[in-house]
C-alpha positions as CSV (number, residue, x, y, z in Angstrom):
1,X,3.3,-0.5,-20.3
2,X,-0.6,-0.4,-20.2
3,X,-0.8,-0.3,-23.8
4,X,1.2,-3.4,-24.0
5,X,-1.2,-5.3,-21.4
6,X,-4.1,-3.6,-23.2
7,X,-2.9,-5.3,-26.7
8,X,-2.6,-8.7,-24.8
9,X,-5.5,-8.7,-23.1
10,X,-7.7,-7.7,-26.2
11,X,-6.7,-11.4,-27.2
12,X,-8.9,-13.0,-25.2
13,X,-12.0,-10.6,-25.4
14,X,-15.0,-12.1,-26.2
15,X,-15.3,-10.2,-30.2
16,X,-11.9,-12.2,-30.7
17,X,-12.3,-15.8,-29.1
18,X,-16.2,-16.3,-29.9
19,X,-16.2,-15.6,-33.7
20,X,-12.8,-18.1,-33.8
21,X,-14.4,-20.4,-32.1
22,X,-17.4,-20.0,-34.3
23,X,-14.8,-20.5,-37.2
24,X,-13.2,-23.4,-35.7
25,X,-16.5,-25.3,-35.5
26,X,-17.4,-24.6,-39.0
27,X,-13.6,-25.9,-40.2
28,X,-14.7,-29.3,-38.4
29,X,-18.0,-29.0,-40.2
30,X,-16.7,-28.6,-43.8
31,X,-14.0,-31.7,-42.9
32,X,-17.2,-33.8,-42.0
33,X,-15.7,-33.8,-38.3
34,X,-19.3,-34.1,-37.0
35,X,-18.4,-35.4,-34.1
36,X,-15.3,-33.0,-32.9
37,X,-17.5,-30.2,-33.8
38,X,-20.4,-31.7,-31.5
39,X,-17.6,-31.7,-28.6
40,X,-16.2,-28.5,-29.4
41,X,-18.9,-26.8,-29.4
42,X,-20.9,-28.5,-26.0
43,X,-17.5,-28.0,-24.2
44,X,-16.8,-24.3,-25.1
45,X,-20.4,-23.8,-24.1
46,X,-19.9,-25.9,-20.6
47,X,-16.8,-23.1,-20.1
48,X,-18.8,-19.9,-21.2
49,X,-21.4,-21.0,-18.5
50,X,-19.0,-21.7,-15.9
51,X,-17.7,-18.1,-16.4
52,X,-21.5,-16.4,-16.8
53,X,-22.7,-18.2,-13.6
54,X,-19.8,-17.5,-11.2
55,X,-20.0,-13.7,-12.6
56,X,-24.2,-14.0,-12.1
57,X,-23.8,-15.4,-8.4
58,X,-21.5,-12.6,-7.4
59,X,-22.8,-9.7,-9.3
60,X,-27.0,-10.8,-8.1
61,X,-26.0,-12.2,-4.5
62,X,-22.6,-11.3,-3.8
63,X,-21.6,-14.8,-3.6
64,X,-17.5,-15.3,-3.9
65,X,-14.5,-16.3,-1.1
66,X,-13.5,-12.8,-0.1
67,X,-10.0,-14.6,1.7
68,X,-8.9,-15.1,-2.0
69,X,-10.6,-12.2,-3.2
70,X,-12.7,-14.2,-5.8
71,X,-15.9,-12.8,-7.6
72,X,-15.9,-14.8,-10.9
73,X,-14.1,-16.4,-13.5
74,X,-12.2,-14.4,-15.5
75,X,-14.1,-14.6,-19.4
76,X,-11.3,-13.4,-20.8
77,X,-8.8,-16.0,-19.6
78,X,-11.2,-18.7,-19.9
79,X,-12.1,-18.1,-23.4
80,X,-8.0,-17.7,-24.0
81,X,-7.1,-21.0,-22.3
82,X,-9.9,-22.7,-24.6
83,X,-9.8,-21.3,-28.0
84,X,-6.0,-20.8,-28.3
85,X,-5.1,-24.1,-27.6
86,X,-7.7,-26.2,-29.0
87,X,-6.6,-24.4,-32.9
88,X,-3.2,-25.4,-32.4
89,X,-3.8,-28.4,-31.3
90,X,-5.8,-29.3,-34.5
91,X,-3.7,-27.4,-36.9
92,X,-0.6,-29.8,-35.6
93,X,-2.3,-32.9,-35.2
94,X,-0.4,-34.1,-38.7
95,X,2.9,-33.2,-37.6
96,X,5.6,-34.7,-35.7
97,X,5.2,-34.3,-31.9
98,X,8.0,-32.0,-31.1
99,X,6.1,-29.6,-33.0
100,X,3.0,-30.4,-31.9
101,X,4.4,-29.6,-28.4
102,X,6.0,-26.6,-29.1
103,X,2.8,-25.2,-30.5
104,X,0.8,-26.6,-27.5
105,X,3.4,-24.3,-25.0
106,X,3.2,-21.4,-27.0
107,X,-0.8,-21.1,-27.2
108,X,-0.6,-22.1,-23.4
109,X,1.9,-19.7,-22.3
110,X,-0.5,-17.1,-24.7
111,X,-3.3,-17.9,-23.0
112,X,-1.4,-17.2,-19.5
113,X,-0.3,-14.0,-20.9
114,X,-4.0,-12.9,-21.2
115,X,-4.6,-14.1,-17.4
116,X,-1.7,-12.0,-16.1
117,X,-2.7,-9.0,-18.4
118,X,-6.0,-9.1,-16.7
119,X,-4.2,-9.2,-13.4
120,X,-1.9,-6.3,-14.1
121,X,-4.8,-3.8,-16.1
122,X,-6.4,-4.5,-12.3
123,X,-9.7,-6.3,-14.1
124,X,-9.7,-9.3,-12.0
125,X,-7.9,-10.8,-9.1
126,X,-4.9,-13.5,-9.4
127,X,-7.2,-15.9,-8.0
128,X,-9.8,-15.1,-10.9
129,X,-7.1,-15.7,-13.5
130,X,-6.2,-18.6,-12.4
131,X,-9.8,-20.0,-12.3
132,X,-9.9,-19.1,-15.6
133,X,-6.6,-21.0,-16.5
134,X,-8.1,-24.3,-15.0
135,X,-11.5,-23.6,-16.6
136,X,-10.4,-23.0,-20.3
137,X,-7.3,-25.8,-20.2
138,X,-9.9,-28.1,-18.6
139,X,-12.0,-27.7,-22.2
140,X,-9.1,-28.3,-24.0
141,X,-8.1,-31.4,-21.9
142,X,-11.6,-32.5,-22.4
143,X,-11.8,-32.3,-26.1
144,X,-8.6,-34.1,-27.0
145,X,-9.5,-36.9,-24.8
146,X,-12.8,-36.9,-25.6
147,X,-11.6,-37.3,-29.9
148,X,-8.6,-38.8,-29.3
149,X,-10.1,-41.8,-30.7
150,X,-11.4,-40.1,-33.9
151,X,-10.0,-39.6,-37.2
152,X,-7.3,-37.3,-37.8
153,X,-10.1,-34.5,-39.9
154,X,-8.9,-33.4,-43.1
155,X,-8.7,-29.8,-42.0
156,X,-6.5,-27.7,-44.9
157,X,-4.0,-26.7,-42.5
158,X,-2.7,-23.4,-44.5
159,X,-6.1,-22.1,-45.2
160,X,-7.7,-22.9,-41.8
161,X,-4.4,-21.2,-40.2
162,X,-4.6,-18.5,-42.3
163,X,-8.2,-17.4,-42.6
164,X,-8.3,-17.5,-38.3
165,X,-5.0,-15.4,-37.8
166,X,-6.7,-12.7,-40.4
167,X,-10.3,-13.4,-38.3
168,X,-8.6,-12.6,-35.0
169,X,-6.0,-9.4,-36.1
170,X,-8.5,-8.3,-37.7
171,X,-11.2,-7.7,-34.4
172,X,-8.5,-7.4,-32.0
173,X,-9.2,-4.6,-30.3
174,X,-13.3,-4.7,-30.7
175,X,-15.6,-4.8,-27.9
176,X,-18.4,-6.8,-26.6
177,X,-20.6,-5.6,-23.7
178,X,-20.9,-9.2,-22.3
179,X,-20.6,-7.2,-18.7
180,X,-23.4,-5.4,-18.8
181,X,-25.5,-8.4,-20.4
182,X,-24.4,-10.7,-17.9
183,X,-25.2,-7.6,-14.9
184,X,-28.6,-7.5,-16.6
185,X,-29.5,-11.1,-16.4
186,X,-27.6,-11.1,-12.5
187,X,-30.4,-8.3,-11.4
188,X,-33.1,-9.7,-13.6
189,X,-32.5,-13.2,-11.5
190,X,-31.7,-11.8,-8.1
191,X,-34.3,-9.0,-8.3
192,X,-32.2,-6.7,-7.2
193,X,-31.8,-2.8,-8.5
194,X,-27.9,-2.8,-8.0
195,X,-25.3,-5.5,-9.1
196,X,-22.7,-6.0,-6.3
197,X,-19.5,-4.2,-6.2
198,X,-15.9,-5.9,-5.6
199,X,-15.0,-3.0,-2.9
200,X,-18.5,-2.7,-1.2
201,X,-18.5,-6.3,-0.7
202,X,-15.2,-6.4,0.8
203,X,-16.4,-3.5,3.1
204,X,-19.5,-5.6,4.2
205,X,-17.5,-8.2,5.9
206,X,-19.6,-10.1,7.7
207,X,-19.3,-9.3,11.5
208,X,-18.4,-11.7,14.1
209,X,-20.2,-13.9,16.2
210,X,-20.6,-11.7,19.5
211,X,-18.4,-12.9,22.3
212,X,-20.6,-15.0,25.2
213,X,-20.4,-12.8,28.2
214,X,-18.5,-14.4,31.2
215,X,-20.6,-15.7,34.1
216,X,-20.0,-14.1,37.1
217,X,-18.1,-16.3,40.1
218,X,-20.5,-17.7,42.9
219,X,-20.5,-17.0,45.8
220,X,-20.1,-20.3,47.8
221,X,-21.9,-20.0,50.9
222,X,-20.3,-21.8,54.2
223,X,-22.3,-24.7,55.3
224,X,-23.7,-24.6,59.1
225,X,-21.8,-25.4,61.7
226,X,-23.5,-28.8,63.5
């Protein structure tokens, strides 16, 4: 069953999602699409920050909400919940809309696959997932209401499709250290010599505030007797 997470997870590593998104922008480019490749590209890189900062605060300062045992976006879900859905929703935009909304649930309920794979393989919390659901749908949400004014781009709809399905089975199952360069940059910011760890920060609970010792009852003292 591992193996099968494994293969769904793979979908939203960072050697998969980049280089399509890379390939996505420069469809929009060769379709004169200036403009939606402007906002692609600025909102892709609003989420990829998102995800490196939340990892940079935890991993340099330990910052996250240990009640919902959160130490970062999850990349991989992020970059899922972006790519996925923003290639179907251009390679549909021509068709009629119960296509167009069939697509849209099956690159969303693919992207939620990756979040839960990431959940079961143990590599991030449910909480993390989820972050990354809201992150990566939020980019997508972004761009097609930011361009939903804009021409329909004259994107070849075969080609495009084809040349990205090829792009992405063909590094599935590549690796990018994006870990250990975002570690790197966490220690190099935080001047620290070790990153923080998810289990030695739960450990390190912060202790609490020490209980106010009780006064001790006066003595009242009779008043003389006139």
């Amino acid at each position: 069953m591992s193996s099968s997470w494994i293969a769904i997870t793979n979908f939203g590593s960072a050697a998969v999602t980049v280089p399509a998104a890379a390939a996505l922008t420069l469809w929009l480019l060769s379709a004169r699409a200036w403009r939606m490749a402007f906002t692609w590209v600025a909102l892709f890189g609003t989420g990829a920050l998102v995800v490196a900062a939340s990892k940079v605060m935890f991993l340099g300062w330990g910052l996250g909400v240990r009640e919902l045992d959160f130490t970062g976006v999850s990349g991989h879900t992020m970059l899922a919940a972006s790519v996925y859905p923003v290639i179907a929703w251009l390679l549909l935009r021509r068709f009629a809309w119960p296509w167009r909304a069939l697509g849209m649930v099956a690159a969303s309920a693919g992207s939620v696959a990756v979040g839960v794979s990431r959940v079961a393989l143990s590599a991030h919390s449910v909480s993390e997932s989820v972050a990354g659901c809201i992150v990566g749908f939020a980019v997508w949400a972004a761009f097609a209401w930011f361009t939903r004014r804009d021409d329909t781009p004259n994107l070849k709809t075969l080609p495009m499709a084809a040349s990205l399905f090829i792009l992405v089975m063909w590094l599935h199952g590549e690796q990018v250290p994006t870990q250990r360069w975002i570690t790197r940059i966490a220690l190099t910011l935080s001047g620290h010599e070790q990153p923080f760890r998810r289990i030695a920060w739960h450990a390190r609970k912060p202790a609490p505030p020490p209980a106010v010792p009780a006064l001790a009852p006066t003595t009242e003292i009779p008043a003389p007797a006139r």
